[in-house]
N, C-alpha and C positions, 0 to 999 in steps of 0.2 A: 653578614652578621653571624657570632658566634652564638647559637640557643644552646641551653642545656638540657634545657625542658618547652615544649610548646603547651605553654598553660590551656585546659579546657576550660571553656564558658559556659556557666550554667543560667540559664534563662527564662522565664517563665514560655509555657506554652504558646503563649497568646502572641509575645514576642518573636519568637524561633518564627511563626508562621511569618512573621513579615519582615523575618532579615535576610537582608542581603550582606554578602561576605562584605570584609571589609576592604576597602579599595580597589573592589573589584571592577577593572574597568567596561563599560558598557559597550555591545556593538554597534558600533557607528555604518557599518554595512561597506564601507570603502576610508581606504588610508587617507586620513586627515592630513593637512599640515601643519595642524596646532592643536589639535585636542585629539584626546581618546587613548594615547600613546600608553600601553602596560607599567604600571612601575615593576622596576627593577626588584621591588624588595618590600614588601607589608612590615608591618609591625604588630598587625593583630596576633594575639598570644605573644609577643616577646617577653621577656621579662624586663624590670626594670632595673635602669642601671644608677646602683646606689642605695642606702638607707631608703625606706620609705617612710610615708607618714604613722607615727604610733608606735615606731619599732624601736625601742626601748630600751637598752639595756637592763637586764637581770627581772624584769615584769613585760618581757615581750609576749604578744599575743602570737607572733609569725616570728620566724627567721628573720636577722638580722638584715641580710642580702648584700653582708659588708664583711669587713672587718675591724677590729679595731688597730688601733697601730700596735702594739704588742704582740698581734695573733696572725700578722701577715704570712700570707704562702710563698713556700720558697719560689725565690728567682725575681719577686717583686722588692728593689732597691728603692730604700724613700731619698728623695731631695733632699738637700742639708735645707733647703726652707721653699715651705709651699704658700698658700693661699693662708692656711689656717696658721700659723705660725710667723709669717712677713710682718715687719713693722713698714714696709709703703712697698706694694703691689706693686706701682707701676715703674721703681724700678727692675721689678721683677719681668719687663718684656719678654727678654731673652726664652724663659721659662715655659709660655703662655703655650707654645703648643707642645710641650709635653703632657700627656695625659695627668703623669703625677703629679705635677703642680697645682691641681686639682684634687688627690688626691684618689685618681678614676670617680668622678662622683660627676654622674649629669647634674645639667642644671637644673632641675626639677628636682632632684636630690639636694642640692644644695637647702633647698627653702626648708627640707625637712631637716638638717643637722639643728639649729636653734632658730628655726624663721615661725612665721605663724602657721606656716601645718603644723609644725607639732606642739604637742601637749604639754612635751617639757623634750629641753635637749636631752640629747642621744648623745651625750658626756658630761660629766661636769665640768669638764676644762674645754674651752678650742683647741687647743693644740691636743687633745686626746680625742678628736672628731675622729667617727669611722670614714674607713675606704671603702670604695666601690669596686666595678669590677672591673679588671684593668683588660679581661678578654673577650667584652662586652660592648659592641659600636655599631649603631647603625651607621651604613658606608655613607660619605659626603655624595658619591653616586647617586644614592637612591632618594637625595634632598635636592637638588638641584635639574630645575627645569633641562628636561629632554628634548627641546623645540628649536634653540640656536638662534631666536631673535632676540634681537637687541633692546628693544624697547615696546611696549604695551602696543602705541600705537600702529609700529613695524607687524605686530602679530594679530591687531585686533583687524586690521587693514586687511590683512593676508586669509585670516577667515569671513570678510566678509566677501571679499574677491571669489572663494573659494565654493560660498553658498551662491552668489550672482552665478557662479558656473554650472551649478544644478539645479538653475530655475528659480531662487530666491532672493530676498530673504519674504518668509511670508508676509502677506497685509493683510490681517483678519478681522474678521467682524464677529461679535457672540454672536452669528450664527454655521459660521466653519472654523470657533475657535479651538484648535485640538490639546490644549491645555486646561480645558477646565478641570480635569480631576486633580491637577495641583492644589487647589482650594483647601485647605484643611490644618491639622494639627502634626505637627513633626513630630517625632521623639526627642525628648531631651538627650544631650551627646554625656552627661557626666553619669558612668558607673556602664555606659554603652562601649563595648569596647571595638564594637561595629564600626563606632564614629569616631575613633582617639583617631590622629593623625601622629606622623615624628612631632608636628608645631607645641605637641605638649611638651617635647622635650624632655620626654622621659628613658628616652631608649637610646642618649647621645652619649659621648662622651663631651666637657665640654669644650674641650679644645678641637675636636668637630666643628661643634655650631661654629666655634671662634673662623677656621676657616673657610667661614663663608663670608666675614663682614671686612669692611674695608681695616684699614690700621684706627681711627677715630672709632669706630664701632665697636672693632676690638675691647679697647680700652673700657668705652663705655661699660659690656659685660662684663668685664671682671672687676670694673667697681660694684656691679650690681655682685654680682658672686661673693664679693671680698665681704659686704657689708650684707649679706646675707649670713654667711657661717658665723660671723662675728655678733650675730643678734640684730643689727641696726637694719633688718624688712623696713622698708615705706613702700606699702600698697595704696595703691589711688584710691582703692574703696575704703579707708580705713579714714579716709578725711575727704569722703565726700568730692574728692575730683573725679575728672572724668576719664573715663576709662579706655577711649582710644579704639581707633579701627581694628588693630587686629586684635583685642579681646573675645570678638566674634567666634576666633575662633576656640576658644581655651572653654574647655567642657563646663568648667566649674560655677563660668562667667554668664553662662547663659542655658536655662529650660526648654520645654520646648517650642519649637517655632511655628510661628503661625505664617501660611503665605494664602494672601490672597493674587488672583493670578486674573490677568484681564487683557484683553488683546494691547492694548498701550502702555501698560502700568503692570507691573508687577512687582506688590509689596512683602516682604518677609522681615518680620518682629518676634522677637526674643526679651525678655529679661531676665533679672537680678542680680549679679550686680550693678546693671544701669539699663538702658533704654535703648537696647538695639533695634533700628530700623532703616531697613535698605531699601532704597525707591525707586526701582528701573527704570528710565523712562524709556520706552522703546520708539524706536525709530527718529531721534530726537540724535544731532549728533552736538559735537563741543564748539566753544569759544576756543579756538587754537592762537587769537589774541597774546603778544607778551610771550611768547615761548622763546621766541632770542633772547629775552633780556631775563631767565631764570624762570620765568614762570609757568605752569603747569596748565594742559586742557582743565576749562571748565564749563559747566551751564551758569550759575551766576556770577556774581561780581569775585574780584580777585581775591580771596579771603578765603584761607581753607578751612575746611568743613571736618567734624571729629570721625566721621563717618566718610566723607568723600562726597561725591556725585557720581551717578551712576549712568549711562546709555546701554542701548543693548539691539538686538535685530533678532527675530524667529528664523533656525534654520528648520522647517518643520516643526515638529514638539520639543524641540532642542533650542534653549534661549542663552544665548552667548552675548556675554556684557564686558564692557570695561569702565573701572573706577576709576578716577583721577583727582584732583584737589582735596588731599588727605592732609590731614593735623599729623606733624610728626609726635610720637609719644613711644610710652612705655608697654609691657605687660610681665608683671612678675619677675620671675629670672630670666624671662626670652630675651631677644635681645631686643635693642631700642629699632624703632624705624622712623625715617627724615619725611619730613612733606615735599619728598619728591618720589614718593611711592604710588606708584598705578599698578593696578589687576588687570588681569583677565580672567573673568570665572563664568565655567560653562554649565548650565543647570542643564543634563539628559536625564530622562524618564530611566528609571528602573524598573521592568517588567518581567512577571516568572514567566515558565514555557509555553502558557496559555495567553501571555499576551496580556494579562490584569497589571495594574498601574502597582508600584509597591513602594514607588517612595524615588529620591531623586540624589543623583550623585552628584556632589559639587567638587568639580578640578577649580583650582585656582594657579596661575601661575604670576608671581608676586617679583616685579620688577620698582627696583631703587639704588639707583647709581648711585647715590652718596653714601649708601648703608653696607650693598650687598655688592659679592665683587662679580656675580652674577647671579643671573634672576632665577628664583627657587618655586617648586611646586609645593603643594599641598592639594591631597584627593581626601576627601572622607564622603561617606554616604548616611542622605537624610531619609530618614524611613516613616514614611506615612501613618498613623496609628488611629485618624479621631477625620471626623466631619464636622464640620460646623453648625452640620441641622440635629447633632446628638444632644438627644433631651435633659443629657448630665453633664454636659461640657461647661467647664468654667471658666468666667470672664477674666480677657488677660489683667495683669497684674500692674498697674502702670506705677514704677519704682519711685519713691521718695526717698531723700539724702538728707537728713540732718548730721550734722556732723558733732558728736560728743569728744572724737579723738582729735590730738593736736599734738604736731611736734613740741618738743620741748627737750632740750638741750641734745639733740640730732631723734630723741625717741618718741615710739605713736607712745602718746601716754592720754589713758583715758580724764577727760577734765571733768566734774560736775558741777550742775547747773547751778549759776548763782555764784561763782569763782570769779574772780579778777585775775587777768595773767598776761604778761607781755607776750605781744604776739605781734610777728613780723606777715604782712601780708604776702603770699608768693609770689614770682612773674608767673602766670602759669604755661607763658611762650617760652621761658626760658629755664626748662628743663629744673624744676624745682627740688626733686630730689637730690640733684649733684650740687646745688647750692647748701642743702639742710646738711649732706654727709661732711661736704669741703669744711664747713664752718664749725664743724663739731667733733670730728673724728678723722681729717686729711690735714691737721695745720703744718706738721713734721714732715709729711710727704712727699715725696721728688713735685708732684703739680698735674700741669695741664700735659703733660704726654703729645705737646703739639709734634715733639722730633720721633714720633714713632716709626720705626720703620716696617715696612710691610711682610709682614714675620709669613705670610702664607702665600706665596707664590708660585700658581699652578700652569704659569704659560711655560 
């Protein structure tokens, strides 16, 4: 990645004392064959690539971190038509992995040109949206699992093989449980720069992300991009739907975590914007049930779950799980994921040189054939701050949705109460945003993108 500058973090005291770098991986004490591997490349301090939230033309508080199209640097040639300027994107394939058909703008940039992070657009026109930065990318290397299995279960199998070889996995009782100082309050991840991951999506370019996802996923993002610069955001929290597995990880989406931690169970809860809650069951393995005929490991009946289900095994104080029977969905600008998505995510202790507990690094490595053309990592670290038996600690928050906002002719528009208004109920299995954009702003458009060809080919 090209930096210009390694931004410094300023922090209060009380925090510095219990951070741990970011994505630093922890020592596992011998070579794994599926966790603990170094990343290639952090993003702590990078800059971000693209407008950011607030940054304004002519009342900016910060630098632009763009340009506008007028004030391009030499050697940067625009497209005779990009994102922000196309009347139907999808015939625009051809394009999609050139940076500037994007305009260099990550996806998390994108939501700031006229989406709900901002204030007010960052131009009065689309087609006068600013650019990003075109020499600015986190490497597709440093997104993509370092491990070379195939599938969750190929890997979950292999580390459990792996702990059988040195004695495990443990069977504990609360009285040689070596997890209990997990017990407590996490830090929240948004304004933590300790805890961003690339999953924020701020430090890509997006024709990056785009080559990770199959040709159908493709597509799908740059609907979500197209109808983001264009004004037309639908966010799930904005009408009260559900916000989907991986919003777990998007800082913004969740405060801090609460894990309770017990020799069979271990729970970790989050809110606001929804109700996260993940329930390990340890030692507990899956319904392998139906997998010929499409279907996914699960613990209950066939029917996925917005969260998943979860199993796991102690390798020591190290709790390695795998997810499976996920709801396919959305998050933001990222990209969509299919419910044929499973994890593997390894919660190791993070401890200073003395050996005190500091909080816990969660690897995840995120496998989904129909989505991804291979399976991608994500590291951030959770940093302990609070106990449970602290005489000021306050009770978690458990989120209510009433919903005021409602589409209406493709836009969230606020309704008040005591309004009459036609209103079409959603599928909510059948991807409802591409229904609300299709029928209101894609009538004139090439369509369904079924002849996509596979524009990113790295065999």
């Amino acid at each position: 990645m090209k930096f210009s500058l390694v931004k410094s973090l300023v922090l209060c005291s009380a925090t510095i004392a219990l951070q741990v770098p970011a994505q630093q991986m922890p020592d596992t004490g011998f070579e794994s064959v599926g966790r603990g591997r170094p990343l290639m490349e952090s993003v702590q301090g990078a800059p971000i690539v693209g407008p950011a939230r607030g940054f304004a033309r002519g009342g900016a508080e910060a630098p632009l971190n763009g340009y506008y199209p007028d004030e391009l640097p030499d050697g940067i040639e625009p497209l005779e038509v990009d994102v922000f300027t196309t009347t139907d994107f999808y015939a625009d394939e051809a394009l999609w992995s050139d940076p500037r058909y994007f305009r260099c703008n990550s996806p998390y940039a994108t939501e700031a040109q006229r989406g709900i992070l901002t204030p007010q657009p960052l131009s009065e026109t689309v087609e006068g949206s600013p650019w990003g930065n075109c020499d600015i990318d986190l490497p597709r290397e440093a997104i993509v699992s370092p491990y070379g299995f195939a599938t969750a279960q190929e890997h979950y199998e292999a580390l459990l093989a792996e702990t059988e070889g040195r004695g495990g996995p443990g069977d504990y009782t609360f009285k040689d449980f070596p997890a209990e100082e997990w017990n407590g309050i996490y830090q929240r991840p948004a304004g933590s720069s300790n805890q961003q991951s690339w999953y924020w999506l701020q430090h890509n370019q997006v024709s990056t992300a785009l080559s990770l996802l199959t040709p159908e996923y493709q597509k799908r993002m740059v609907q979500e991009v197209y109808h983001q610069v264009h004004g037309h955001a639908l966010w799930q929290s904005s009408f009260c739907w559900p916000e989907g597995f991986m919003r777990r990880y998007y800082p913004f989406a969740v405060w801090e975590h609460q894990i309770i931690a017990t020799p069979d169970m271990v729970q970790i809860s989050a809110g606001v914007a929804d109700n996260f809650i993940t329930n390990i069951h340890v030692g507990r393995e899956f319904n392998m049930e139906d997998i010929p005929n499409g279907g996914v490991p699960r613990l209950g009946e066939a029917v996925p779950r917005w969260y998943g289900e979860t199993v796991g095994f102690w390798d020591g104080d190290v709790l390695i799980t795998w997810t499976s029977n996920i709801q396919g969905w959305k998050a933001h600008s990222a990209f969509e994921f299919s419910s044929q998505m499973q994890t593997i995510e390894i919660y190791t202790p993070n401890r200073d040189a003395d050996g005190n507990f500091l909080g816990l690094n969660h690897e995840s490595i995120l496998y989904d054939p129909e989505s991804f053309v291979e399976p991608v990592r994500i590291v951030r670290n959770m940093n302990k701050v609070n106990e449970f038996t602290d005489p000021d600690l306050q009770p978690i928050v458990f989120i209510e949705c009433f919903q005021n906002i409602f589409p209406v002719d493709g836009n969230a528009v606020p309704i008040p109460a005591g309004t009459v208004i036609e209103y079409e109920v959603p599928d909510m299995y059948g991807r409802p945003w591409d229904k609300i954009w299709r029928d209101a702003f894609e009538q004139d458009m090439s369509g369904s993108g079924d002849d996509l060809e596979d524009l990113f080919n790295f065999e």
